[in-house]
N, C-alpha and C positions, 0 to 999 in steps of 0.2 A: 504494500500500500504506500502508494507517494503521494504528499501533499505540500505543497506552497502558500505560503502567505507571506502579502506584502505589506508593507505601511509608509505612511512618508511623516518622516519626525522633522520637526523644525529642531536645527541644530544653531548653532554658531552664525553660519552663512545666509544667505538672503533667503535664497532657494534651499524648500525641505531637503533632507537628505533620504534615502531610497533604503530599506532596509528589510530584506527581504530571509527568510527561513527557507528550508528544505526539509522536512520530514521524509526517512527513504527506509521502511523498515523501522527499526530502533535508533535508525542515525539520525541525529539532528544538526544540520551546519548553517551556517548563517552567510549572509553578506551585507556589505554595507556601503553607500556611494560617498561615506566621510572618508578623508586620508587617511584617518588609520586604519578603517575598515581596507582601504584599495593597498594600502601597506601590508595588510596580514595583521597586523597588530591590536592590540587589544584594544574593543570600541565601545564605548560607554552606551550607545544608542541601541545594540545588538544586548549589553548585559541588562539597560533599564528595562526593555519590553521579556525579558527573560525571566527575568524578578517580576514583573505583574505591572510595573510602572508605565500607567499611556499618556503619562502628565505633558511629554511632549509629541505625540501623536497627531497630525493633521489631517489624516485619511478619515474616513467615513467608518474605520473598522474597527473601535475602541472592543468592540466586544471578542473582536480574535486575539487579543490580546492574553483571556485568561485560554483562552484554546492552546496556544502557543507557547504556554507559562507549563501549562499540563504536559506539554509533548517533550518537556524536557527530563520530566518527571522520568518518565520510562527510558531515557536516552542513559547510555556511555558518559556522557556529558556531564550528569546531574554531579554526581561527586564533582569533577574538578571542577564546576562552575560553585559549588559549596562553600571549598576550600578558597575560591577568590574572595566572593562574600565575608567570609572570615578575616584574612587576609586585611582586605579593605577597612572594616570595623577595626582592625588592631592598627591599622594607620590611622584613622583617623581617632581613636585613642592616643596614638602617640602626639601627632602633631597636638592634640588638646594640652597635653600634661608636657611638652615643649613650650607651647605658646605661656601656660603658666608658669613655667619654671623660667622661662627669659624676663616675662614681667617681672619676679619676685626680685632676679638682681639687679633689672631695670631700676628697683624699685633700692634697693640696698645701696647699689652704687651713687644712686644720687642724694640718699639719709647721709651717707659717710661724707659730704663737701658740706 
């Protein structure tokens, strides 16, 4: 069983960007018309519709979105996209408890003049 589904996400650029799935069997791959998709590289527009997020979605198809979200479920894919999830939340813990800790000697270094 093969299925496609498209979407066009408003990115960065003027013009949506094109973001298109392939379900082939239990394989799920993705494409995407941003540089990093056309790079191979990892694309934020490809992981948000992945996770369930249509917040930037301009197409008419917000509801394939959770179709979409499901098809990963059964994929190869689901672990390593898990493990970037993770990943991503422990970055952005870090930079949190970074951006605190520069304020505190921000804060030190100018008590001490």
């Amino acid at each position: 069983m093969n299925k496609t589904s498209r979407f066009l996400v408003q990115g960065s650029a003027p013009e949506p960007y094109t973001v298109t799935f392939y379900l082939r069997g239990a394989d799920l791959s993705a494409s995407c018309s941003c540089a990093a998709g056309q790079y191979g590289t990892n694309c934020k527009h490809r992981n948000a519709i992945l996770s369930g997020d249509a917040s930037s979605i301009v197409s008419d198809n917000l509801e394939e979105v959770a179709v979409v979200s499901g098809w990963l479920e059964k994929s190869p894919l689901a672990d390593a996209f898990a493990d970037l999830q993770a990943a991503e939340r422990l970055l952005a813990d870090a930079k949190r408890r970074m951006a605190k800790a520069k304020k505190r000697v921000a804060e030190m270094v100018v008590a001490t003049h």
